[in-house]
C-alpha positions in Angstrom: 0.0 0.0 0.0 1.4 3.2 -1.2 2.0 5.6 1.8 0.0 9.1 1.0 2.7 12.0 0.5 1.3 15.1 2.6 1.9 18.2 0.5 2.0 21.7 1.5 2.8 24.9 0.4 5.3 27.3 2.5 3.0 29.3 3.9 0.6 25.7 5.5 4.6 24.8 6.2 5.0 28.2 8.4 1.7 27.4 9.8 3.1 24.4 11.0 6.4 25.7 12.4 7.7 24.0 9.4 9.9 25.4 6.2 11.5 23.0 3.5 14.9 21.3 4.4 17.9 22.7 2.9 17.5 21.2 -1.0 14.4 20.5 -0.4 12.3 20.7 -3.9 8.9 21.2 -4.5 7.2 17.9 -5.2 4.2 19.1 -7.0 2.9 22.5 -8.3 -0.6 24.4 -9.3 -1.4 27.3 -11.5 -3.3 29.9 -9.6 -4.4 32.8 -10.7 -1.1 34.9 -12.6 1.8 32.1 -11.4 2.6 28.6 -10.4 2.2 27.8 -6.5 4.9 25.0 -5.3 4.1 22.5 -2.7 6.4 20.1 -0.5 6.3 16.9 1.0 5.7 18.1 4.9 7.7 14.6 6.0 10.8 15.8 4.6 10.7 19.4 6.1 12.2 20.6 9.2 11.7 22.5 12.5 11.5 26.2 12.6 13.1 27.4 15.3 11.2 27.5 18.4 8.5 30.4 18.6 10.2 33.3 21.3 8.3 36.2 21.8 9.8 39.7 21.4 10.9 41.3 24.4 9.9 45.1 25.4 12.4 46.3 22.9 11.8 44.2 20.5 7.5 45.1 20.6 8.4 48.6 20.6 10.2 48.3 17.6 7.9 46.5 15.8 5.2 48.9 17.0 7.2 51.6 15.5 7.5 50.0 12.3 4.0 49.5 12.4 2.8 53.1 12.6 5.4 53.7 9.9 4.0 51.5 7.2 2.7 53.1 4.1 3.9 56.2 5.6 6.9 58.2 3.8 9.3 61.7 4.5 8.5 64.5 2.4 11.8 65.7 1.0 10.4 69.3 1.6 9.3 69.6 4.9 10.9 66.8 6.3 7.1 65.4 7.9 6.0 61.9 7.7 2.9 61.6 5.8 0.7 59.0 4.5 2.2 58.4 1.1 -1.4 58.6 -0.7 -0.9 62.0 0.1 2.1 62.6 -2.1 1.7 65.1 -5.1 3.0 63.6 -8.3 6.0 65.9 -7.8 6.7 63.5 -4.5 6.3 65.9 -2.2 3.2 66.3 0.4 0.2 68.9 -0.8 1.7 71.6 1.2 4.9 71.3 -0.3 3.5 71.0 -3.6 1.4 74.3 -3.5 4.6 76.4 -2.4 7.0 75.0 -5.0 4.3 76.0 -7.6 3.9 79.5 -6.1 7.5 80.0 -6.2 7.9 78.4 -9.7 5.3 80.7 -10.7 6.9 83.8 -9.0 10.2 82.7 -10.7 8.8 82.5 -14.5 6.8 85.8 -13.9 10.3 87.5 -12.6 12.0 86.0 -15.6 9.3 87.5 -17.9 9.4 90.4 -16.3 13.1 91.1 -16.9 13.1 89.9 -20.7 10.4 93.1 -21.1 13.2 95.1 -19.7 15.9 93.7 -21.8 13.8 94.4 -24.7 13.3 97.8 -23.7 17.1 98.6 -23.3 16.9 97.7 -27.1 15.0 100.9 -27.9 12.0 98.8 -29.4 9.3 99.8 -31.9 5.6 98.9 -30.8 3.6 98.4 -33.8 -0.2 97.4 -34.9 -1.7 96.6 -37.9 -5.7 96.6 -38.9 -6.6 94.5 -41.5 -9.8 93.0 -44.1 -9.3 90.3 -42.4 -7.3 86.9 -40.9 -7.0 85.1 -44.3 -4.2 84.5 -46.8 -6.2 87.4 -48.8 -6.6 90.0 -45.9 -4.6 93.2 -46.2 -3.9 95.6 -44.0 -6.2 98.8 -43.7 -4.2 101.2 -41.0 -0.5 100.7 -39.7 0.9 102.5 -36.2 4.5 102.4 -35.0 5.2 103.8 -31.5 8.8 104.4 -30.4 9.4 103.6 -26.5 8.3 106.4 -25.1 4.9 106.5 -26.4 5.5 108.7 -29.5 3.6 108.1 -32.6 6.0 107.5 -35.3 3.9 106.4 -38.1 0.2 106.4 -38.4 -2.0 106.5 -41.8 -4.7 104.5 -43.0 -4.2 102.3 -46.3 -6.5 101.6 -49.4 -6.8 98.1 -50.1 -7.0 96.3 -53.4 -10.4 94.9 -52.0 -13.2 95.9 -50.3 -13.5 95.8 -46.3 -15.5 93.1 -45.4 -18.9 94.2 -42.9 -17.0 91.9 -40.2 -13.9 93.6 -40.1 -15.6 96.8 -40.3 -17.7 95.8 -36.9 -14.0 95.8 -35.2 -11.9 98.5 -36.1 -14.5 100.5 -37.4 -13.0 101.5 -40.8 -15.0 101.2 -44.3 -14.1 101.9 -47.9 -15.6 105.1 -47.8 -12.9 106.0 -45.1 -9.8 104.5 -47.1 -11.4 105.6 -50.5 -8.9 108.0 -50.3 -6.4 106.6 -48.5 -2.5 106.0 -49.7 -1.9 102.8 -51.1 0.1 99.9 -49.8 3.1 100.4 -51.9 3.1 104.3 -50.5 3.1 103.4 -46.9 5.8 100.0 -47.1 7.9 102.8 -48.4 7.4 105.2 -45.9 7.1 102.3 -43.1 10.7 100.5 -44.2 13.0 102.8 -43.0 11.1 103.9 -40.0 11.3 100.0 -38.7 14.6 98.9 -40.4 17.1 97.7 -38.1 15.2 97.6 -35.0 13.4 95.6 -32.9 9.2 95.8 -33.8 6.9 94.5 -30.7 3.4 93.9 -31.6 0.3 91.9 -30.0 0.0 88.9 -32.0 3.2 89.8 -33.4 3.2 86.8 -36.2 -0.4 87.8 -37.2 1.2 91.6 -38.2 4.5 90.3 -39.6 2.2 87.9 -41.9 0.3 91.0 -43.0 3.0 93.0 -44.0 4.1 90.0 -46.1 1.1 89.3 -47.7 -0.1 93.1 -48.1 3.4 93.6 -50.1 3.1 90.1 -52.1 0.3 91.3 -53.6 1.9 94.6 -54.9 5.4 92.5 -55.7 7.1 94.4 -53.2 9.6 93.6 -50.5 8.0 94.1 -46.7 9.3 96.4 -44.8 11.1 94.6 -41.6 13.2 94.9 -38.3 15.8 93.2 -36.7 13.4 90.7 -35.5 9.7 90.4 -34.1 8.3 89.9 -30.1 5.0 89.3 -29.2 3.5 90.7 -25.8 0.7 88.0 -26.3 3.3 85.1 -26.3 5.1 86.8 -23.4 2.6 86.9 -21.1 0.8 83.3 -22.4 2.3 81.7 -19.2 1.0 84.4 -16.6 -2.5 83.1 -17.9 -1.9 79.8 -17.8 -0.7 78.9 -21.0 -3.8 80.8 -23.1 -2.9 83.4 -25.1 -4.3 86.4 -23.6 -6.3 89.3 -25.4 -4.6 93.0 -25.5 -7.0 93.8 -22.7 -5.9 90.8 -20.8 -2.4 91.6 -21.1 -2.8 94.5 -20.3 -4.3 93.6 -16.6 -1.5 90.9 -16.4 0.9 93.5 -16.9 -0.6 96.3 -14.5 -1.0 98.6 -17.6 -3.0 101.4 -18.1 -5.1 102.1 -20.9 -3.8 104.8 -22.9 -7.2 107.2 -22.3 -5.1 110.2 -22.9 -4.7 109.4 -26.6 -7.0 109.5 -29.6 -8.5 106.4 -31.4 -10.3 103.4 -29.8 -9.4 99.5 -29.1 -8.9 98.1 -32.4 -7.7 100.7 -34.1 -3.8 101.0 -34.8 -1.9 103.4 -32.8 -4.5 102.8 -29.8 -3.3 99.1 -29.4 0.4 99.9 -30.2 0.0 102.1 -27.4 -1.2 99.5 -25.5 1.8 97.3 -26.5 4.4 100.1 -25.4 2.8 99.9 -21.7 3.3 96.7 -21.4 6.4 96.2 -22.1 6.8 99.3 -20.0 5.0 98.3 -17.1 6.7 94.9 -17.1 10.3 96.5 -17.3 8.7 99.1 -14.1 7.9 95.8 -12.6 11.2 94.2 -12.7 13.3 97.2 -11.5 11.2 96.8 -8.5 12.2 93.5 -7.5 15.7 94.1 -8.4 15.8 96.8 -6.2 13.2 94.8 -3.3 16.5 92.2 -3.4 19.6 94.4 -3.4 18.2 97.2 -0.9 18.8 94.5 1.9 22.4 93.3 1.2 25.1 94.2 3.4 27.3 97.4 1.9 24.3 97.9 -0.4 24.3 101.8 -0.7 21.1 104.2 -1.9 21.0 104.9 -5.6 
């Protein structure tokens, strides 16, 4: 009569006070669930070591490292928290919340102080109004501000086509007020050596440089240009969370003012190049002020 063999996996075995002798193999094996579970003949495994429980120590240790389970150390703070409570970033809510804020105060310092290297450049602020936002719009009016708010260039311009009803609901203009108007060709060569060489800031600023291309395409002309193109819109895209803001949104971002004192109305040229001019301006204001808020307090720092 064949003796039955009494198989058990390690964990019945540990149940037991048992655990497979040294070179012990598994004598049989089941699939459950995602792996293999091994079993062992229970006759040919040996004694645990008798059961002892813990001392004092020993139970205060463990207890400790009970409490401590599932718990981590937030590298910012230094506090244990649950870890479910970790922000992606790995560090507790807290934590989290001031690293954005001063990630946030860091990218709006840094935008601030690339407005005031761009006004140590002695920029142009520039607008155009156009027929439209196609590849057949044209521009209508043209404004170039210097950096100190002065008008360098304003006129209107007769397009090839007619000014369609939509456009005309936003800046206002119709052909009867461009009927007589100078042409494009006229004002590229007045425009081109008012902006050559220098550094042209606009809202939108690819939207305008597009226009001048395709307003002097269609008259086989060269477009007037500077040195190269900025865009308030794309610098202050991060202060509003990564949308593009409108002139009059920028303009809050920036603490601008609206230039009231001036002639013309939103949407029409030298109103929103104006409008481009104090924010750049307002953003350079801004970043004087924290460079002085930072060097007023270092030791030897003298009054300026």
């Amino acid at each position: 009569m064949t003796a039955t063999i009494r198989l058990l996996t390690k964990t019945q075995l540990k149940a037991e006070r048992l655990k497979p002798a040294p070179d012990q193999r598994p004598a049989a094996r089941y699939w459950q669930g995602r792996g293999w579970v091994y079993q062992y003949d229970a006759a040919l495994a040996v004694a645990m070591k008798p059961y002892r429980a813990p001392s004092e120590a020993q139970s205060a240790v463990l207890m400790v490292g009970r409490q401590l389970a599932g718990t981590v150390l937030c590298p910012g703070c230094g506090q244990r928290i649950d870890q479910r409570g970790l922000d992606p970033s790995g560090c507790c809510r807290a934590c989290a919340a001031q690293l954005y804020r001063e990630e946030q105060e860091s990218n709006w310092r840094a935008t601030c102080r690339h407005a005031a290297d761009l006004l140590a450049l002695d920029p142009l602020f520039l607008d155009s109004e156009t027929t439209g936002l196609d590849e057949e719009a044209e521009i209508v009016e043209v404004a170039v501000v210097d950096r100190h708010g002065v008008v360098l260039l304003e006129t209107l311009v007769k397009p090839v086509g007619a000014v369609p009803a939509q456009a005309s609901a936003i800046h206002g203009l119709t052909d009867a007020d461009l009927a007589d108007a100078p042409t494009w060709p006229v004002v590229a060569a007045r425009l081109a050596p008012v902006v050559r060489g220098r550094v042209l800031i606009a809202h939108n600023a690819s939207f305008d440089a597009r226009m001048f291309l395709q307003s002097s395409r269609r008259h086989a002309l060269a477009a007037p240009s500077g040195e190269r193109w900025e865009c308030t819109m794309e610098l202050l895209t991060e202060a509003n969370e990564g949308r593009w803001p409108r002139l009059s949104v920028a303009m809050s971002l920036a603490g601008a003012q609206c230039p009231k004192d001036v002639a013309g109305r939103p949407h029409r040229a030298s109103y929103d190049a104006l409008c481009c001019q104090r924010i750049v301006l307002a953003l350079a204001r801004r970043h004087t002020q924290f460079f002085v808020s930072e060097h007023k307090a270092e030791p030897g720092a003298k009054a300026v």
